[in-house]
C-alpha positions in Angstrom: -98.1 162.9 23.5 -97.5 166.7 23.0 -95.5 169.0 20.1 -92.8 171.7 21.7 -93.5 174.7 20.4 -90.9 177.4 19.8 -91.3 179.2 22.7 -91.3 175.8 24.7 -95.0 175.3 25.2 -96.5 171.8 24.5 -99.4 171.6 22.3 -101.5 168.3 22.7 -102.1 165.9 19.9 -104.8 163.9 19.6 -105.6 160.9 22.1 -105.7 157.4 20.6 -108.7 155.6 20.9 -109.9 154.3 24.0 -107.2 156.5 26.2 -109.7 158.7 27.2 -111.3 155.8 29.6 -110.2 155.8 32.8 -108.7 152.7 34.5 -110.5 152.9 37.8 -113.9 152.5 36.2 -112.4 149.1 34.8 -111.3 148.0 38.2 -114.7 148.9 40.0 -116.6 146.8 37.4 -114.1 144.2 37.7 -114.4 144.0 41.2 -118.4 144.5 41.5 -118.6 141.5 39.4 -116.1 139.2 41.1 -117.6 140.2 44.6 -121.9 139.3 42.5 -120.0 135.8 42.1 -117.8 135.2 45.5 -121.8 136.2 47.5 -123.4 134.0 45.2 -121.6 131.4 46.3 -121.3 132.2 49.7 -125.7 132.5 49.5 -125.9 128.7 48.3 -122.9 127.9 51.2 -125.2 129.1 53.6 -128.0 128.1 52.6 -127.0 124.3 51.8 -124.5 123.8 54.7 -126.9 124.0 57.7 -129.6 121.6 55.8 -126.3 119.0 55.4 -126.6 119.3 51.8 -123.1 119.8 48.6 -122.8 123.3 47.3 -121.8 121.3 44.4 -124.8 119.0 43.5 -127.8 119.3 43.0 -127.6 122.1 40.7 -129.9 125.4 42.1 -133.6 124.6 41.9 -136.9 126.3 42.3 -137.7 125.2 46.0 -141.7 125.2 44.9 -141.6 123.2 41.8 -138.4 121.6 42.2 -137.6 122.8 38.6 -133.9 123.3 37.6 -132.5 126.5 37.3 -130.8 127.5 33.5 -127.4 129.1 34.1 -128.8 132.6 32.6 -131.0 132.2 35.6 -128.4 132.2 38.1 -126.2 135.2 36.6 -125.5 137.1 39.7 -128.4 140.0 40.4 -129.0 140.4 36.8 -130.7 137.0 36.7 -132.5 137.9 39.9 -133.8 141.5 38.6 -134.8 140.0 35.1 -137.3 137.1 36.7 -137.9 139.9 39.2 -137.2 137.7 42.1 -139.8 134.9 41.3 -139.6 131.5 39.6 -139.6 131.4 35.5 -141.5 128.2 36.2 -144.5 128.4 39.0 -143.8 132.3 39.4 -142.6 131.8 43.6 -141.6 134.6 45.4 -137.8 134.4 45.6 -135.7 135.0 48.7 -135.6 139.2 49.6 -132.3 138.3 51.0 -131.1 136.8 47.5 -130.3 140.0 45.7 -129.2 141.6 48.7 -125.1 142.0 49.4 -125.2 141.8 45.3 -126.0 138.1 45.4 -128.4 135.7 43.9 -128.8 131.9 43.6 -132.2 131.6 43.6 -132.1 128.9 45.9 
């Protein structure tokens, strides 16, 4: 949005809120997060497939203690970085290859 001036030069006005964001940065988080979730999944696939097991049920467990997983556990990489890649429950050693690829599943 600009003024004319006289002698035909435009003269900016101010932006609106929230203009000055650009749109790309919107997309990249947009598509670092769906691509977090599509490897998440794709680390339980590959992980549950070969031992002849669903990728639906059982929900993600602790393979040390057997314990249940909360869903704020299995929030892709953040979940991993705040346990710091071990079990809430019996503090195991998660997989190295969890977080890597920006997955997690703490299977």
């Amino acid at each position: 949005m600009s003024v004319l001036l006289t002698l035909g030069q435009a003269l900016p006005l101010a932006e609106p809120a929230g203009a000055g964001v650009d749109p790309r940065w919107f997309a990249l988080v947009l598509v670092t997060v769906w691509g977090a979730c599509v490897g998440s999944f794709l680390n339980v696939v590959v992980y549950r497939v070969p031992e002849g097991m669903s990728v639906v049920s059982p929900p993600s467990r602790c393979p040390g203690c057997e314990q249940r997983l909360a869903w704020y556990d299995n929030v892709p990489v953040l979940g991993w970085l705040w346990l710091r890649g071990r079990c809430r429950t019996c503090s195991m050693p998660g997989s190295c290859s969890t977080p890597s690829g920006a997955t997690t599943s703490h299977e």
